[in-house]
C-alpha positions as YAML, in Angstrom:
chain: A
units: angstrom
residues:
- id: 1
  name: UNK
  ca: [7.57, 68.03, -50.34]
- id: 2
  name: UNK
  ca: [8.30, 67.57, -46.63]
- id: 3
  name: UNK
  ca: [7.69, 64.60, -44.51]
- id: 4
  name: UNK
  ca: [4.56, 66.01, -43.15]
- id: 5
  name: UNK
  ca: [2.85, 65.57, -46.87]
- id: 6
  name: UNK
  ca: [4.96, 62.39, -47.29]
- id: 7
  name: UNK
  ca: [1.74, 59.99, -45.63]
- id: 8
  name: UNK
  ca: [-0.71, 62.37, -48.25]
- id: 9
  name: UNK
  ca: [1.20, 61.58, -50.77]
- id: 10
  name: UNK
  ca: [2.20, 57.44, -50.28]
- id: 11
  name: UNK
  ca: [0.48, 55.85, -52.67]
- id: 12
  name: UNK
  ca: [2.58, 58.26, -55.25]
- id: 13
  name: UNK
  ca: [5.92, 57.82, -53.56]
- id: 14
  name: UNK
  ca: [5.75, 53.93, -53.02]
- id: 15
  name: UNK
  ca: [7.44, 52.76, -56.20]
- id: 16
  name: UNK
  ca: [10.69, 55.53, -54.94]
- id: 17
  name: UNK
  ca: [10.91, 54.11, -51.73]
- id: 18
  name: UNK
  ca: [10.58, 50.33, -53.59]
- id: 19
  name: UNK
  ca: [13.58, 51.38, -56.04]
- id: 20
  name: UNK
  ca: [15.76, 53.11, -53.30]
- id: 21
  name: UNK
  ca: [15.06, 50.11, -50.60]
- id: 22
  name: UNK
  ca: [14.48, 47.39, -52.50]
- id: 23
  name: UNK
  ca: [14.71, 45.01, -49.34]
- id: 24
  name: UNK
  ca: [11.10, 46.20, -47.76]
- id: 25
  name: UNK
  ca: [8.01, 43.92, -48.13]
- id: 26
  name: UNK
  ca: [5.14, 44.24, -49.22]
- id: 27
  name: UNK
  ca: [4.40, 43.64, -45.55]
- id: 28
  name: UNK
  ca: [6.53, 46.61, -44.90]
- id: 29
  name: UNK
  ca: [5.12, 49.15, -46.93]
- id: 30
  name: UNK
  ca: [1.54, 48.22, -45.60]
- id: 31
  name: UNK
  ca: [3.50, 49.11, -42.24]
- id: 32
  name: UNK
  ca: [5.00, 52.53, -43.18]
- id: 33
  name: UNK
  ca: [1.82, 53.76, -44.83]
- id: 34
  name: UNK
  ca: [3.45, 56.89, -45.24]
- id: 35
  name: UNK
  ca: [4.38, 57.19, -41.85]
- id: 36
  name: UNK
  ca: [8.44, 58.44, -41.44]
- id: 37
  name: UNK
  ca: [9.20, 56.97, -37.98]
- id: 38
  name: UNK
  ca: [8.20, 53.87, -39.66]
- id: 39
  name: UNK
  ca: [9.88, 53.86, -42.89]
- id: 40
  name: UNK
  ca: [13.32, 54.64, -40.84]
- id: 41
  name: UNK
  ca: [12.51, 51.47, -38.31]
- id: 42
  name: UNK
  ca: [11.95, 49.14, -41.51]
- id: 43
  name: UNK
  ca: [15.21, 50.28, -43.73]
- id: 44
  name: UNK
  ca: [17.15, 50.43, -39.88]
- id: 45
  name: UNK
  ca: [15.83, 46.32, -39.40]
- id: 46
  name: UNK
  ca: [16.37, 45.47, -43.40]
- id: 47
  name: UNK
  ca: [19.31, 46.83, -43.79]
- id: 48
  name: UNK
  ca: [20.93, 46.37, -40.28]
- id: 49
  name: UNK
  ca: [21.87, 50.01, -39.99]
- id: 50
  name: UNK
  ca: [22.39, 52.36, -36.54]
- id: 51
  name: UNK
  ca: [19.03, 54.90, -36.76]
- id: 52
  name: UNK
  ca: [21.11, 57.76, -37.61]
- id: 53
  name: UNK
  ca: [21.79, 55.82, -40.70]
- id: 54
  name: UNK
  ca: [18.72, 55.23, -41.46]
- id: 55
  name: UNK
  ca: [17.19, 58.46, -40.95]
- id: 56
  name: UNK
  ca: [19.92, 60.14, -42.89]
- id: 57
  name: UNK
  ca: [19.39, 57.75, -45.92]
- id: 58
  name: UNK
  ca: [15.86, 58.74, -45.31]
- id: 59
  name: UNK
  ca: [16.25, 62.11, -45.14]
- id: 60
  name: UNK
  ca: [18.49, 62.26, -48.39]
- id: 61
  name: UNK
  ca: [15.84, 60.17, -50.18]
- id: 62
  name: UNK
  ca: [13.36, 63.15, -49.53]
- id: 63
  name: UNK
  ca: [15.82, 65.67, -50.56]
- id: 64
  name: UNK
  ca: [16.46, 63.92, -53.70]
- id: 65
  name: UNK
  ca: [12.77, 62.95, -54.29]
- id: 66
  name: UNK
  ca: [12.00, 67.54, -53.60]
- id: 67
  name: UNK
  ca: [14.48, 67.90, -56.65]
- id: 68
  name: UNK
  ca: [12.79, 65.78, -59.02]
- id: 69
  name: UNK
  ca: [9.50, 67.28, -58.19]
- id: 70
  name: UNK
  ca: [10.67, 70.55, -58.34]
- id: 71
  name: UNK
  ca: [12.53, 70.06, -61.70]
- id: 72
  name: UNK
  ca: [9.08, 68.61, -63.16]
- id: 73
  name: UNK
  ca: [7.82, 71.63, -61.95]
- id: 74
  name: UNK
  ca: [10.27, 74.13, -63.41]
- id: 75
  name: UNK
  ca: [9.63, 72.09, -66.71]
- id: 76
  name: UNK
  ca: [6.22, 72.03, -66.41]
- id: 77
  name: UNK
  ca: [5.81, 75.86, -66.35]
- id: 78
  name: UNK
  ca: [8.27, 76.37, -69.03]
- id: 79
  name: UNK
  ca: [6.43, 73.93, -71.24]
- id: 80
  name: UNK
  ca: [3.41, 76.15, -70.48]
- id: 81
  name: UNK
  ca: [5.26, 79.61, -70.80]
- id: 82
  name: UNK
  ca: [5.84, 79.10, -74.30]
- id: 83
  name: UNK
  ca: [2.22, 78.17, -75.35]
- id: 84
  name: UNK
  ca: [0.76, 81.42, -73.36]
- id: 85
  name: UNK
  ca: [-1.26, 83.47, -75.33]
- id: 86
  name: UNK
  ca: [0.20, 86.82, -75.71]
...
């Protein structure tokens, strides 16, 4: 996933961004809606952080949240390998 299907895909990926920034609102997340310019300017006024922080932490929380999917994948089609009919 890349931020352009991160707003498709919000209501999926608000409990990760709830674990990984705790400090956001409910208020907040109404706010971000998805929206990546406005998740980095709530965990930049939260946390106190320079934007380059923020977008970094950002951007590794979207790296890290591509390798889980992609792992569910991968385990997904190996599940489903095995049950092909041959």
């Amino acid at each position: 996933m890349n931020w352009d299907r991160f707003e498709g895909n919000w209501k999926q990926l608000k409990g990760s961004v709830r674990a990984r920034w705790g400090q956001l609102t409910d208020n907040d997340m109404e706010q971000i809606a998805g929206r990546k310019d406005q998740l980095i300017g709530r965990i930049q006024e939260r946390y106190g952080l320079a934007r380059e922080a923020a977008q970094q932490q950002a951007d590794e929380w979207i790296r890290t949240v591509n390798m889980e999917k992609q792992h569910e994948e991968e385990q997904h089609e190996r599940e489903h390998a095995h049950t092909a009919p041959r």
